[in-house]
Backbone bond lengths (Angstrom), bond angles and torsions (degrees), N, CA, C in turn:
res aa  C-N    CA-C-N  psi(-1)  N-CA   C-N-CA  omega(-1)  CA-C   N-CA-C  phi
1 X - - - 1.454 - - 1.518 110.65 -
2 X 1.378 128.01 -53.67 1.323 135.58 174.82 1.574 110.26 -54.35
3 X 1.200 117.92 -22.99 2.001 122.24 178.05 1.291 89.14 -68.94
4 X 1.768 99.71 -71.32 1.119 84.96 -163.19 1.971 157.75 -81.87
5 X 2.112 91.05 11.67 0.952 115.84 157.03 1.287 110.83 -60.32
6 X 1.312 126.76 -66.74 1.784 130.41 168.12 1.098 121.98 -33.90
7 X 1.460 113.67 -37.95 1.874 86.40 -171.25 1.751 84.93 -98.01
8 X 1.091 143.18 8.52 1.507 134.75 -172.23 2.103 74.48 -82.01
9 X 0.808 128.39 -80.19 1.981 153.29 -142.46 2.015 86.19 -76.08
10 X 1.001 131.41 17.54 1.336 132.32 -157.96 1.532 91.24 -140.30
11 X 1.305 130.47 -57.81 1.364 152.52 172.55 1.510 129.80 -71.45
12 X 1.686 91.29 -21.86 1.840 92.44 -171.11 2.241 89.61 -123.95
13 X 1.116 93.07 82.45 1.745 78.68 178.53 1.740 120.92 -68.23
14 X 1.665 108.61 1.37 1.257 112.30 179.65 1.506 107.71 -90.81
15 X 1.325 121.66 7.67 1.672 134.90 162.64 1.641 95.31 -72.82
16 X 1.318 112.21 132.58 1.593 134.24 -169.32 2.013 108.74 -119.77
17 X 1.626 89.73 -45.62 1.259 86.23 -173.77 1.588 90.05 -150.99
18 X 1.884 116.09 163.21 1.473 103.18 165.99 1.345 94.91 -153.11
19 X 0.942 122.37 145.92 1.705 139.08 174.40 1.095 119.17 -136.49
20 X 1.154 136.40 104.47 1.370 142.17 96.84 1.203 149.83 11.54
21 X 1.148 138.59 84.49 1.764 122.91 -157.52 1.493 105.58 172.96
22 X 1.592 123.12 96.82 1.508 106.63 17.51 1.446 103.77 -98.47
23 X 1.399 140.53 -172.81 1.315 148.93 -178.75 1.680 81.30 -131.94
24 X 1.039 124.28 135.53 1.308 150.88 151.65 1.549 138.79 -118.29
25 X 1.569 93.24 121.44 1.949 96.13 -158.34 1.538 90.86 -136.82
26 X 1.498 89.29 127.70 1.710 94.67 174.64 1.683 107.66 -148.18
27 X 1.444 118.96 -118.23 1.864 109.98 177.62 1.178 99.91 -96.18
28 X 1.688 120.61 -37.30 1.056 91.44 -165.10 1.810 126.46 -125.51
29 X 1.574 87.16 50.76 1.256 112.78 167.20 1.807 120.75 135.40
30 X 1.310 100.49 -166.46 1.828 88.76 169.38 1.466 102.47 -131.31
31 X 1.058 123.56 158.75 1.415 133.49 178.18 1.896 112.57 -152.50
32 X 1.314 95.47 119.45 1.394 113.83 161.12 1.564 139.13 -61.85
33 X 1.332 113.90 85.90 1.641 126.67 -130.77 1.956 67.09 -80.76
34 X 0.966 137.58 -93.64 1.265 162.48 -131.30 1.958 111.22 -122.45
35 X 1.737 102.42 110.77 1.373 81.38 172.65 1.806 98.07 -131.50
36 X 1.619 101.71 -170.79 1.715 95.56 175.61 1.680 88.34 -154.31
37 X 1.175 102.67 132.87 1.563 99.63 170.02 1.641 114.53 -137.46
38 X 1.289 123.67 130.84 1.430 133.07 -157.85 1.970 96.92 -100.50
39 X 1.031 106.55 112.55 1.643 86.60 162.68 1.531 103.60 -152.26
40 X 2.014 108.01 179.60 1.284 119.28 -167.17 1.376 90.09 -97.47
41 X 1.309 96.07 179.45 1.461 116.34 171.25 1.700 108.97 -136.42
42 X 1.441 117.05 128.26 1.322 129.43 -168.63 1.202 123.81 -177.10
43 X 1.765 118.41 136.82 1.377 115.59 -168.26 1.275 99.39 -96.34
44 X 1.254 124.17 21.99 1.887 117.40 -175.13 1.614 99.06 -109.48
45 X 1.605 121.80 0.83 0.848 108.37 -163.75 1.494 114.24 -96.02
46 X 1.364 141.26 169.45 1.061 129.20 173.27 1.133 126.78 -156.17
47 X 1.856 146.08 129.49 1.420 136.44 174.46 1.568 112.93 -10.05
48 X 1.694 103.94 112.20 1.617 98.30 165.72 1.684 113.66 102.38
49 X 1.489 114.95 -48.54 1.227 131.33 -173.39 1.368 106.33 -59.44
50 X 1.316 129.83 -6.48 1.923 117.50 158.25 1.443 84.89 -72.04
51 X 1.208 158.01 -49.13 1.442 128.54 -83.79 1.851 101.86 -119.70
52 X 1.341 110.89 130.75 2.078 88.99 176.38 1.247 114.29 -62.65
53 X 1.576 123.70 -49.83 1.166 129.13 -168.00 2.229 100.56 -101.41
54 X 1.002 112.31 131.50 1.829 125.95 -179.77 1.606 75.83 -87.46
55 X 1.452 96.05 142.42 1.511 142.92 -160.41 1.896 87.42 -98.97
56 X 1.474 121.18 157.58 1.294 120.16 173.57 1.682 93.27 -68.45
57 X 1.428 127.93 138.67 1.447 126.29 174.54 1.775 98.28 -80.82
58 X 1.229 122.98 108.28 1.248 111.60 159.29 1.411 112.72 -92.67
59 X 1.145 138.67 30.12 1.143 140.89 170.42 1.457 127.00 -90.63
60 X 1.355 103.86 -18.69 1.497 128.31 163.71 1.598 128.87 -85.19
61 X 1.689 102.61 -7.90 1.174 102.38 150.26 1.781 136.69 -62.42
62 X 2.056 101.27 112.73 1.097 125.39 -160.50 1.903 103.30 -119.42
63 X 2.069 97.03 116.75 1.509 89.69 175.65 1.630 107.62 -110.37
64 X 1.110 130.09 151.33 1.411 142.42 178.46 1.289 109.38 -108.43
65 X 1.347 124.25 178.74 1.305 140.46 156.52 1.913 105.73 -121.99
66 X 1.239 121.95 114.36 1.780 107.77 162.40 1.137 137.76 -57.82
67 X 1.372 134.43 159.33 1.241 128.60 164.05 1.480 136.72 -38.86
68 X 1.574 90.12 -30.29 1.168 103.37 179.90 1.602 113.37 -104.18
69 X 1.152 112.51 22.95 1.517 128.36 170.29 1.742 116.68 88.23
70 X 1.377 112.89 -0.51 1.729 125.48 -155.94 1.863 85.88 -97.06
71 X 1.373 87.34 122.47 1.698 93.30 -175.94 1.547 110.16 -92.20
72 X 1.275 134.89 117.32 1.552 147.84 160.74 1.553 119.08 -94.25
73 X 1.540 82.74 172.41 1.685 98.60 -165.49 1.637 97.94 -132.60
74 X 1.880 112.57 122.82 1.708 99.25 -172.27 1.774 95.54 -100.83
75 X 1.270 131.25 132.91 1.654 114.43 -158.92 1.388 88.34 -127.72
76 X 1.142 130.20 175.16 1.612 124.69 137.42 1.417 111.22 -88.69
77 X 1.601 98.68 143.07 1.333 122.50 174.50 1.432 122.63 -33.48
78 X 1.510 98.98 146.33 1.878 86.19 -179.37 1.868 97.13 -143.74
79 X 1.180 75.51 157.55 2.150 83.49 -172.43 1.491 98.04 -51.08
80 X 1.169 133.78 -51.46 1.329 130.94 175.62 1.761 126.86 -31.78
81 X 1.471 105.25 -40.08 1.421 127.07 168.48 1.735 121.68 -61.10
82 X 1.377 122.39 13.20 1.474 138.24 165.12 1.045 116.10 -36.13
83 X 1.596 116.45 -59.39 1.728 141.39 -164.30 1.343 82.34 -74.35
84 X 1.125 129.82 -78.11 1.568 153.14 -125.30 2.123 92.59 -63.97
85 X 1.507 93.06 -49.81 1.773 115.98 -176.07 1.905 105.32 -56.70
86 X 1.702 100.62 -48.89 1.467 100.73 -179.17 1.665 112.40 -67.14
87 X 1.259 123.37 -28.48 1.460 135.41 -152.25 1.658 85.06 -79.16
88 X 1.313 119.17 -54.61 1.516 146.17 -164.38 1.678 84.51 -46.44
89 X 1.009 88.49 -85.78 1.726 107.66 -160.31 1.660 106.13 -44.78
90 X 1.115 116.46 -29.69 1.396 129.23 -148.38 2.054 92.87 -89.83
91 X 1.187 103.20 -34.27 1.764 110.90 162.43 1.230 124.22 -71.54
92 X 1.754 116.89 -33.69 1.575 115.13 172.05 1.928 114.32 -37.56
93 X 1.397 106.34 149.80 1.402 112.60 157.82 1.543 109.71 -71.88
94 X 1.371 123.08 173.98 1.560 124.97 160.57 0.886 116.40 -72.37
95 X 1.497 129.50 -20.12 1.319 131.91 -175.50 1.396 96.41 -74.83
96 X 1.432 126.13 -73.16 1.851 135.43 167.42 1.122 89.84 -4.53
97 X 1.533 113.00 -84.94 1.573 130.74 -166.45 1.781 116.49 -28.87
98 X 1.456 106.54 -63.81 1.062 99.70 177.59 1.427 141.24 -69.50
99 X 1.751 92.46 -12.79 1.780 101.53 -178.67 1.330 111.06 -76.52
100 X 1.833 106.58 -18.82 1.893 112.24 -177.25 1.449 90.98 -69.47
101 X 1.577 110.26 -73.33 1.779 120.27 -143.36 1.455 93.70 -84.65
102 X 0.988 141.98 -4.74 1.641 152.33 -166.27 1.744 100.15 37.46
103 X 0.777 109.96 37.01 1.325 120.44 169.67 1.610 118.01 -145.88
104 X 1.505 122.45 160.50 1.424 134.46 169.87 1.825 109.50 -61.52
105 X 1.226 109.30 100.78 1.676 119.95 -170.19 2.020 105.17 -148.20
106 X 2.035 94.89 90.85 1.258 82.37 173.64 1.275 114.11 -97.15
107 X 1.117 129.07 28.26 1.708 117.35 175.00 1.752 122.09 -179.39
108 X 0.943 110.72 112.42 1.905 117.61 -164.72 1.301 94.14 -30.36
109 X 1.471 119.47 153.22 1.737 111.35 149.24 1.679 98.40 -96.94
110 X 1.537 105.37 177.58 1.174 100.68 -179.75 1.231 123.53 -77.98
111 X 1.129 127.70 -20.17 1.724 136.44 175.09 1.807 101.82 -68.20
112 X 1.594 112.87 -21.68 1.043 85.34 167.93 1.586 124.92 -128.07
113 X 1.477 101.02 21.28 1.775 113.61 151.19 1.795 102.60 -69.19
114 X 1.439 108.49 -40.85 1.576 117.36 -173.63 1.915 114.03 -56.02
115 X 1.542 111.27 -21.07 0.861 125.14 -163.03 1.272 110.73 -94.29
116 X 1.033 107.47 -47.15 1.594 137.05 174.96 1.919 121.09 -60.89
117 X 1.148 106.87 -44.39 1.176 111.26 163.58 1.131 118.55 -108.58
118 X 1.559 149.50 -18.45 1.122 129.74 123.55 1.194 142.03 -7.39
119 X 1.360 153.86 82.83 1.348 105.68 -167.11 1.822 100.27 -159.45
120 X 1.248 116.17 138.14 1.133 107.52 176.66 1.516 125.87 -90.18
121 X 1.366 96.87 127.99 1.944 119.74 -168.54 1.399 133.45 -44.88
122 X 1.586 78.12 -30.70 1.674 106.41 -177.91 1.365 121.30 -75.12
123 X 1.265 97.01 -42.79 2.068 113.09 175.93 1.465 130.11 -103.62
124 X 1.605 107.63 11.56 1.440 117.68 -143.15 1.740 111.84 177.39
125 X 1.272 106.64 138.70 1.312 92.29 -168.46 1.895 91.15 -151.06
126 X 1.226 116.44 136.57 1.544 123.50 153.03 1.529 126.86 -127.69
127 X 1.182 125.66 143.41 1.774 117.38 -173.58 1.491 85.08 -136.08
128 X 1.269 101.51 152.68 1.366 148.37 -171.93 1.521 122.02 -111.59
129 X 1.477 138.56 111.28 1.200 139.10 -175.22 1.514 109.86 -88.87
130 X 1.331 138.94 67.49 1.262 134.34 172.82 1.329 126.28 -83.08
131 X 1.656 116.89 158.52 1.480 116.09 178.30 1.469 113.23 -145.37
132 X 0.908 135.41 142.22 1.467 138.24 -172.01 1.695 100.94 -97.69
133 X 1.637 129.44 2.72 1.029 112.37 153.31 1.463 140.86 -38.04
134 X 1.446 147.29 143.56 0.940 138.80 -176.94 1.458 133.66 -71.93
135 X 1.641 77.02 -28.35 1.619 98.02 -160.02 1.981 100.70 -86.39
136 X 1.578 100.14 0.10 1.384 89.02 -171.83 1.873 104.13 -129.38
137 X 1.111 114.71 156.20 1.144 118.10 175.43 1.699 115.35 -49.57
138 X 1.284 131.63 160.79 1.878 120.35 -178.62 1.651 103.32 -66.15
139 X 1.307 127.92 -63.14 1.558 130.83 -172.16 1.301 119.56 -85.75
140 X 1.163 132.97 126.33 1.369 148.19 -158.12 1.447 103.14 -113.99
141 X 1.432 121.27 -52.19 1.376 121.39 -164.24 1.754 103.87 -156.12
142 X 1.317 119.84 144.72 0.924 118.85 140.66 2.071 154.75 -106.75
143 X 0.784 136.05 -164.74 1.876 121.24 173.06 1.386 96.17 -165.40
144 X 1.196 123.11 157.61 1.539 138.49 166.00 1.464 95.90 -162.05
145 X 1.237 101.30 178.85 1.601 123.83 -177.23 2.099 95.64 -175.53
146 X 0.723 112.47 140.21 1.436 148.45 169.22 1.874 130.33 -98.43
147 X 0.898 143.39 99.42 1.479 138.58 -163.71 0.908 112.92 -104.94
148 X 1.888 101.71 110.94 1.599 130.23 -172.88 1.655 108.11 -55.24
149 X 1.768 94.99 155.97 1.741 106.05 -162.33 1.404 104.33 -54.29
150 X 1.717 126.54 -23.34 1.371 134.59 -160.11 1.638 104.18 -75.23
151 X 1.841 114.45 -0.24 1.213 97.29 -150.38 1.301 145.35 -15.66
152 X 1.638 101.89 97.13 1.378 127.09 -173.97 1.867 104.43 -159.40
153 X 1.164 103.87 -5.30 2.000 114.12 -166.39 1.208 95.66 -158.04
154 X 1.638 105.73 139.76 1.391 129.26 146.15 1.533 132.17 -91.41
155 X 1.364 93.20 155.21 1.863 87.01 178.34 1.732 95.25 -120.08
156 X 1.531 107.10 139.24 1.618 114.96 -150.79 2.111 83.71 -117.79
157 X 1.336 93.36 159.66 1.535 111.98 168.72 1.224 117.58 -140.90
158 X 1.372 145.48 158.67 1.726 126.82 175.20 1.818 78.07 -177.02
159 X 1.611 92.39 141.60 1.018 120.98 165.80 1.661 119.57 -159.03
160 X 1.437 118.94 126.24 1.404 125.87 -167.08 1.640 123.14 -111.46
161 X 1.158 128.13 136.89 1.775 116.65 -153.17 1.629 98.31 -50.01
162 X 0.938 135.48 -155.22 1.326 145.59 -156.69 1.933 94.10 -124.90
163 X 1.430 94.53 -64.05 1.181 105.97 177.89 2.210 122.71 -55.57
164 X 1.536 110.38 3.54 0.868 124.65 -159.25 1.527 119.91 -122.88
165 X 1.099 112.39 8.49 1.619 132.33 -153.44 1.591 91.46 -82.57
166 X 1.231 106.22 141.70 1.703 129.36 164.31 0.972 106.11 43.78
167 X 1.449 103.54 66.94 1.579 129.23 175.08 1.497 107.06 -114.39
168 X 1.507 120.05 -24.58 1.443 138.90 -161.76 1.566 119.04 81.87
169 X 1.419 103.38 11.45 1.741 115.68 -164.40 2.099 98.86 -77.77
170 X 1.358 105.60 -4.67 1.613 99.00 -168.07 1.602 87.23 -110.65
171 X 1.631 132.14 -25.61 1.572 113.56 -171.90 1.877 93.69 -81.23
172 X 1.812 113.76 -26.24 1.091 99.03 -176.37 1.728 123.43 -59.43
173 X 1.697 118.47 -55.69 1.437 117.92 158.36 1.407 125.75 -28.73
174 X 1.440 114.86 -52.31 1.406 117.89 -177.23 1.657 107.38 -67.41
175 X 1.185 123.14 -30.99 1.495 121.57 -176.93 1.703 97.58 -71.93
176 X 1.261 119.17 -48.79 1.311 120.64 161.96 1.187 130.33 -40.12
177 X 1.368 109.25 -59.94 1.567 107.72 175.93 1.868 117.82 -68.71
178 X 1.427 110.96 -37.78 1.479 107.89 167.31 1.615 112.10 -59.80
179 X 1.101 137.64 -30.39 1.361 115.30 -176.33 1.310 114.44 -103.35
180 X 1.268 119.05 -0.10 1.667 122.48 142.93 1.524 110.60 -70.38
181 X 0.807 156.41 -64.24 1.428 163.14 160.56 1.688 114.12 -17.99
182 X 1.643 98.27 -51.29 1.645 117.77 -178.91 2.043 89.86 -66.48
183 X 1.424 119.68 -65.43 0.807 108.29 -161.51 1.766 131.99 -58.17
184 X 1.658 114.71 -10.36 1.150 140.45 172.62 1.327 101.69 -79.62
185 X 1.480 135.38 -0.73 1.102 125.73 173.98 1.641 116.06 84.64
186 X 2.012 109.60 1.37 1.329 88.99 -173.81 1.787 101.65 -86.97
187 X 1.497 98.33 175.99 1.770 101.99 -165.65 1.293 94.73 -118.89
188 X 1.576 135.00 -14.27 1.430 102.34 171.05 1.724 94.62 -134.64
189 X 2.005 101.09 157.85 1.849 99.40 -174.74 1.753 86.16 -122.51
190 X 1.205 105.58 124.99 1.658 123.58 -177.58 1.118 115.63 -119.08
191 X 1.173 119.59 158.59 1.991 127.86 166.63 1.470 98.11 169.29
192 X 1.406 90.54 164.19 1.564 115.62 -167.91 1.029 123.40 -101.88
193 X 1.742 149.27 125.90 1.299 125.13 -120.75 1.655 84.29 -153.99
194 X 1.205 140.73 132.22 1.314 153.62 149.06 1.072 114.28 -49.03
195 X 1.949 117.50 107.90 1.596 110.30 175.39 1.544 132.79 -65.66
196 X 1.268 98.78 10.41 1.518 110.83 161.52 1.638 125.93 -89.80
197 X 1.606 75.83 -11.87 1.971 80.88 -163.40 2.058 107.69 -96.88
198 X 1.812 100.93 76.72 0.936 106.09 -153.60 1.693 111.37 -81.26
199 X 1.638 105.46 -5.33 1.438 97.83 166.37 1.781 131.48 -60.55
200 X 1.677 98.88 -26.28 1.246 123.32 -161.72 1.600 94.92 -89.86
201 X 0.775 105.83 -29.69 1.765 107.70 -166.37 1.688 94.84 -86.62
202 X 1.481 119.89 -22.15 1.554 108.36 -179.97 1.186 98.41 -92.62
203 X 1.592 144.94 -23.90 1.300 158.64 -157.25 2.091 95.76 -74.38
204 X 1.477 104.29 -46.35 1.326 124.50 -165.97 1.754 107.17 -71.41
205 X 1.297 90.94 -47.79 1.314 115.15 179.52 1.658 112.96 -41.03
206 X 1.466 82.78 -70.24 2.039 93.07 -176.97 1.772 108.34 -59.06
207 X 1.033 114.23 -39.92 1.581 119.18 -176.57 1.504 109.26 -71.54
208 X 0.981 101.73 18.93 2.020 100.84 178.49 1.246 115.18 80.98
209 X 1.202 158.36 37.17 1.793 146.43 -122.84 1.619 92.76 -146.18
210 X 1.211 124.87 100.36 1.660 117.23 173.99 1.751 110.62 -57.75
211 X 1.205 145.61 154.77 0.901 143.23 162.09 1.462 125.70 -99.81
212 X 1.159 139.02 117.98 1.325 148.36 -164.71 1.613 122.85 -114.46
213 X 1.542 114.19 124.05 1.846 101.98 -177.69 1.442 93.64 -87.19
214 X 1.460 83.46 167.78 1.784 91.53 177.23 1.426 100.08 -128.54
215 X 1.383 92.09 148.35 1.528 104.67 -166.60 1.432 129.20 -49.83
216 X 1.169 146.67 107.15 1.541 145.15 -170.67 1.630 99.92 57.40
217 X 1.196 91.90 63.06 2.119 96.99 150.09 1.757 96.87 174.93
218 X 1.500 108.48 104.39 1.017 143.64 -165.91 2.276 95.04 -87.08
219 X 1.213 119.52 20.35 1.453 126.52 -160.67 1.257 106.47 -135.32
220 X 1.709 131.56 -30.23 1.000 155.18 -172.95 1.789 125.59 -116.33
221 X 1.324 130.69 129.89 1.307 129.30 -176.70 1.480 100.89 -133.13
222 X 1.258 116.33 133.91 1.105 129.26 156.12 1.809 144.36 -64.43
223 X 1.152 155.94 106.03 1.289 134.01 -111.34 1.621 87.39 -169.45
224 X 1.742 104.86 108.41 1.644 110.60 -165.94 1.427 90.60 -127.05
225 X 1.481 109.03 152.32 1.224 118.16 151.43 1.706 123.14 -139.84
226 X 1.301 116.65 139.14 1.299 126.32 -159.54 1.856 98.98 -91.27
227 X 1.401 116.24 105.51 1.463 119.15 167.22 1.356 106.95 -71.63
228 X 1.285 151.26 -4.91 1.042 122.36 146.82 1.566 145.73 -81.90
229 X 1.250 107.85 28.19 0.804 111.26 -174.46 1.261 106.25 -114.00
């Protein structure tokens, strides 16, 4: 009863006041003889937006089936996922490696596994492609996005095991991460894409994503997409 008072007063920020009285709890159950609840009414308002600290969103828990029949779960990240982040990374090729960090990076430090799954909900978002299959390792893929100082744009990341490619497990995250992004109200989802890194650039492609050079660096492409549209 107390959860689910919380996530009701966690979810509805137009709840002002709530009472209870009496609440009755005995063997064979509790029941809410009498309640009173005071609230606003407003379209500015939104899940979370009283709140200092954003609650884990389980509402964004998303399950699939693969192509190849192996059923996953796309979640947002949780501090618990540390091990899970090093294990991940620790299977990438260098090539993987370098198309994420565009740089030579064989192994997270911990400040920045800490960073990575850490993360606040409100300004920032990462999901996770997991499966409790046997036959497959737990993490399949990851996504984040970050929300630029202009808040109005995100800056997006995605990287998928090696062993995991053209499964649809990277348009699924990205569909994930854009309509978290859309729903924060931001209007454009951006990141910077290696003109070598031609899986990502066809990945961008199909999902609507204009592609953009950037000025004096013939190594790097720019890769926007407009949520309002």
């Amino acid at each position: 009863m107390l959860l689910n008072v919380s996530i009701m007063v966690s979810e509805l920020p137009e709840i002002l006041e709530l009472d209870i009285n009496p609440l009755i709890v005995d063997e064979y159950g509790v029941m809410a003889v009498d309640a009173r609840i005071k609230a606003q009414l407003s379209n500015q308002l939104t899940p979370y937006s009283h709140m200092a600290i954003h609650p884990y969103p389980h509402e964004l828990i998303q399950r699939y089936q693969l192509t190849n029949g192996v059923n996953i779960t796309i979640r947002p990240i949780r501090p618990e996922d540390a091990v899970l982040e090093k294990d991940f990374h620790g299977r990438l090729s260098d090539r993987t490696k370098y198309f994420r960090f565009m740089q030579a990076l064989q192994e997270l430090t911990p400040e920045m596994i800490v960073r990575f799954t850490q993360i606040d909900y409100d300004r920032e978002m990462a999901f996770v492609a997991v499966t409790e299959d046997e036959n497959l390792p737990s993490e399949l893929g990851v996504g984040r996005y970050l929300m630029n100082p202009d808040g109005n744009s995100v800056e997006f990341a995605l990287v998928v095991a090696d062993d995991s490619h053209c499964l649809g497990i990277g348009t699924r995250i990205m569909k994930a991460l854009m309509q978290s992004a859309k729903s924060k109200g931001m209007s454009f989802f951006e990141g910077e894409v290696l003109v070598v890194n031609k899986p990502m650039l066809s990945l961008v492609k199909k999902l609507g994503f204009s592609i953009e050079n950037i000025a004096d660096d013939n190594e790097v492409v720019r890769v926007v997409k407009d949520l309002r549209q």
